[in-house]
C-alpha positions as CSV (number, residue, x, y, z in Angstrom):
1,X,0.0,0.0,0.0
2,X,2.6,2.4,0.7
3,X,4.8,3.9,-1.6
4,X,7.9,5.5,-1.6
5,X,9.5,7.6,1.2
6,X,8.4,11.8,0.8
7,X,10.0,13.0,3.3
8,X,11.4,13.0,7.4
9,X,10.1,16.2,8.9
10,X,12.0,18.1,11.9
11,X,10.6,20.5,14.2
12,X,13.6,22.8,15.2
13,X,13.3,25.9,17.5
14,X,15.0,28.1,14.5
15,X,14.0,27.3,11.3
16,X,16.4,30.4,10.1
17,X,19.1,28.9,11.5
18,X,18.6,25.1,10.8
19,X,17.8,25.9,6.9
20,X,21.3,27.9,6.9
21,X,22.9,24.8,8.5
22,X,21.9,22.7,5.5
23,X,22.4,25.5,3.0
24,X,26.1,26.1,4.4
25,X,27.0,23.1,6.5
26,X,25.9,19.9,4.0
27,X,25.6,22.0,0.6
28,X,21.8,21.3,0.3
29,X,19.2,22.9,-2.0
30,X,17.0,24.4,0.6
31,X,13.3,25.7,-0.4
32,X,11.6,28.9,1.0
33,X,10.3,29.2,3.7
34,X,6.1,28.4,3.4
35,X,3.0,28.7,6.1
36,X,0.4,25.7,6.3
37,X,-1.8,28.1,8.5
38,X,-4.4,24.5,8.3
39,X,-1.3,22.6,9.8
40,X,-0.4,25.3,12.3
41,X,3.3,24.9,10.7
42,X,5.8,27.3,8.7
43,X,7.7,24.8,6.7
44,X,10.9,24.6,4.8
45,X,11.8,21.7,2.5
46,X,15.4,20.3,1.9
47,X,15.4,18.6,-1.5
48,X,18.0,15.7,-1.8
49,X,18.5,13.2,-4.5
50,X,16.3,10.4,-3.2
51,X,13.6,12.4,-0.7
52,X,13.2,15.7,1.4
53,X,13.9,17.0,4.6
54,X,10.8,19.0,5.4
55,X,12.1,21.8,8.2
56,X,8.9,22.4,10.7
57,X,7.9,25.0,12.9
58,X,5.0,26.8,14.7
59,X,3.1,28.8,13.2
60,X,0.4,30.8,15.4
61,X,-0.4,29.6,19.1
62,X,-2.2,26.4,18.7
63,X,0.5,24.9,16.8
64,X,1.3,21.2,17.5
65,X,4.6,22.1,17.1
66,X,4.8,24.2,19.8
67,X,3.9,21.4,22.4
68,X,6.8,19.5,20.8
69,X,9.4,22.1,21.1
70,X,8.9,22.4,25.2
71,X,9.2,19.1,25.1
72,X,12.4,18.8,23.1
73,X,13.4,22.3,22.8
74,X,16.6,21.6,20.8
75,X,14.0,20.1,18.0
76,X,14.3,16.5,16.8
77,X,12.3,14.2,14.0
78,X,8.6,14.9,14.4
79,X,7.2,12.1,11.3
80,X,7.5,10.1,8.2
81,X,5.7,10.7,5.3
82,X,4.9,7.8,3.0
83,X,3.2,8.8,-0.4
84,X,0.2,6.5,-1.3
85,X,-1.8,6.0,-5.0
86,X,-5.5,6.3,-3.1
87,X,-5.5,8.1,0.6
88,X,-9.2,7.4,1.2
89,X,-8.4,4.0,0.3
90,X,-5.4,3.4,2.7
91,X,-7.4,5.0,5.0
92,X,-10.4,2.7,4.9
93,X,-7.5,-0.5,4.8
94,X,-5.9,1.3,7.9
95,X,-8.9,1.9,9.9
96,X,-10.3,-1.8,9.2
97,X,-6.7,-2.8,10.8
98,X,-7.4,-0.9,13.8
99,X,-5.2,2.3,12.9
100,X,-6.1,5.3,14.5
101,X,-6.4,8.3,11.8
102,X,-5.9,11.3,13.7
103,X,-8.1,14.5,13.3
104,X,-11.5,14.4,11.8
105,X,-10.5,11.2,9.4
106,X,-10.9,13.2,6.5
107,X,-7.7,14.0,4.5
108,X,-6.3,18.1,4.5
109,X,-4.5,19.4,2.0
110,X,-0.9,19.3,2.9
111,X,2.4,21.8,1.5
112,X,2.4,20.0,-1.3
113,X,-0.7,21.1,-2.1
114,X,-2.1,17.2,-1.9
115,X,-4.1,15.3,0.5
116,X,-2.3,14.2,3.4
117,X,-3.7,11.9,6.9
118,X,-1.6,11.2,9.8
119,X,-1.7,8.3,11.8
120,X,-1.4,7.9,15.9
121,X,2.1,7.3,16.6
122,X,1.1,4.3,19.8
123,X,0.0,2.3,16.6
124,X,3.3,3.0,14.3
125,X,6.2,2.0,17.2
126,X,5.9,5.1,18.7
127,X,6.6,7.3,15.1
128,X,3.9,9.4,14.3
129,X,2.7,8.4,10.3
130,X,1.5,11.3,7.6
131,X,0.3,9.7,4.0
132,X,0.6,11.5,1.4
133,X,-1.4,10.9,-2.3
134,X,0.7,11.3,-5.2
């Protein structure tokens, strides 16, 4: 059902700072920076030869990234994003499998302007899951 590997996203405390570190530091082609106002994120995405790096951070007060910084407030991996052909289908497969779809259930547009879900992290060994269709 899944496909191949999007992108690893990264909440950091600076997103300034942590997109000049891969500019400078490891020579990557680093994106603009963008606001998901639905997502409560500003994001930045690393492009590399194989995936992305997508750079996360809060954006407004209710941000789930914000909650995540306090608790690690030097930043760390925040998800995984698989791409899928059908997202209402994986959905329905996930759900009948006893995932837990987080949210409403109903896919949001994501920063790549497609329909994205994310799934509970207690049911994906602790990693929280976002699905992407492509």
């Amino acid at each position: 059902m899944i496909g191949r590997l999007n992108h690893l996203a990264i909440a950091v405390p600076d997103l300034e700072a942590a997109a000049d570190q891969y500019r400078n530091a490891l020579g990557a082609k680093v994106g603009e920076p963008q606001d998901e106002p639905d997502h409560g994120v500003t994001v930045v995405f690393i492009e590399l030869p194989n995936t992305k790096i997508e750079l996360l951070y809060p954006l407004g007060e209710n941000s789930p990234i914000t909650s995540f910084l306090e608790k690690n407030p030097a930043g760390g991996m925040h998800h995984v994003c698989y791409e899928v052909d059908d997202i209402i289908q994986a959905r329905d497969h996930l759900v009948e499998t006893g995932a837990r779809v987080l949210g409403n259930g109903e896919p949001k547009i994501g920063a790549h302007g497609k329909p994205v879900l994310f799934l509970h992290p207690r049911d994906f060994n602790g990693c929280l899951v976002e699905l992407e269709q492509v």
